[in-house]
C-alpha positions as MATLAB code, in Angstrom:
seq = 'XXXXXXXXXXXXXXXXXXXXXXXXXXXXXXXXXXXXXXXXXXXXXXXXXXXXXXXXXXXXXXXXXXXX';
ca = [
       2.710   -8.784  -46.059;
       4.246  -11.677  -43.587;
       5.525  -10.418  -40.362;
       7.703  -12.414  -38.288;
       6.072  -12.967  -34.601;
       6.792  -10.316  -32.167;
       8.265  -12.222  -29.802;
      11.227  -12.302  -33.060;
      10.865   -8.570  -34.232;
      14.450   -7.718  -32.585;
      16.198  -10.329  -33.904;
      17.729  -10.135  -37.472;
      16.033  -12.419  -40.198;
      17.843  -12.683  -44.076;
      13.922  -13.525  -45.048;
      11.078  -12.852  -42.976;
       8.373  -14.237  -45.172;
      10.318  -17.642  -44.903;
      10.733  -17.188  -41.453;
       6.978  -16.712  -40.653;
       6.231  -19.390  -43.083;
       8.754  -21.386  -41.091;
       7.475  -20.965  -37.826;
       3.923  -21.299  -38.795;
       4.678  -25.059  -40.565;
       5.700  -25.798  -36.988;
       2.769  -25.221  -35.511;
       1.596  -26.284  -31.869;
       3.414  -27.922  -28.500;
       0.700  -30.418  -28.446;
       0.871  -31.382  -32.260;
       4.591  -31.978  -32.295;
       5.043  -34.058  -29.461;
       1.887  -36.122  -30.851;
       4.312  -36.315  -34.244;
       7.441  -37.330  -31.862;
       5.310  -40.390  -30.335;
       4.663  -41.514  -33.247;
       8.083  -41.250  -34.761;
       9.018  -42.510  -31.593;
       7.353  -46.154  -32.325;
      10.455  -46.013  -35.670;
      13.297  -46.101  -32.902;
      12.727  -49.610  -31.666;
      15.129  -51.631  -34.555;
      13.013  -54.280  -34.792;
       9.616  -52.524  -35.305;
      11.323  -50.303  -37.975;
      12.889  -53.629  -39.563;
       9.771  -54.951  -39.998;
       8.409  -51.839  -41.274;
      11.271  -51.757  -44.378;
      10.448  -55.221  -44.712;
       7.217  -54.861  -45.506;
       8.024  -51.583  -47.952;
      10.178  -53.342  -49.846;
       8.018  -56.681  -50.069;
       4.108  -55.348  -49.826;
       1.988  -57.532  -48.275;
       3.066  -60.872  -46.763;
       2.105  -63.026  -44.641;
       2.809  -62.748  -40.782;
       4.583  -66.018  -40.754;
       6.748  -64.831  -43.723;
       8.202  -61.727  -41.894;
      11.481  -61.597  -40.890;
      12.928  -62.305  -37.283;
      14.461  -59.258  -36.242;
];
């Protein structure tokens, strides 16, 4: 059986197995922030221009790309 973490056993959960499951997918300080830097390269709009660009087109050639 899934238990919620004690540090949660007080507070009311609808469904604990999901919560667990939840909490677990999470996982560690150090592995989200490493997850946020990278998503963190996405906010610059030119960087995540180029990287639809390339989605939508495959490979092309550097000269090809678009100005953004």
């Amino acid at each position: 059986m899934h238990l919620v973490p004690a540090e949660r056993a007080g507070q009311r959960t609808v469904d604990g197995h999901r919560v667990r499951d939840a909490i677990a997918a999470v996982g560690e300080p150090e592995r989200v922030r490493a997850w946020a830097d990278r998503f963190s390269l996405l906010s610059d709009p030119g960087r995540l221009s180029l990287l639809l660009a390339l989605h939508e087109a495959g490979p092309i050639a550097v000269s090809d790309l678009p100005r953004c």
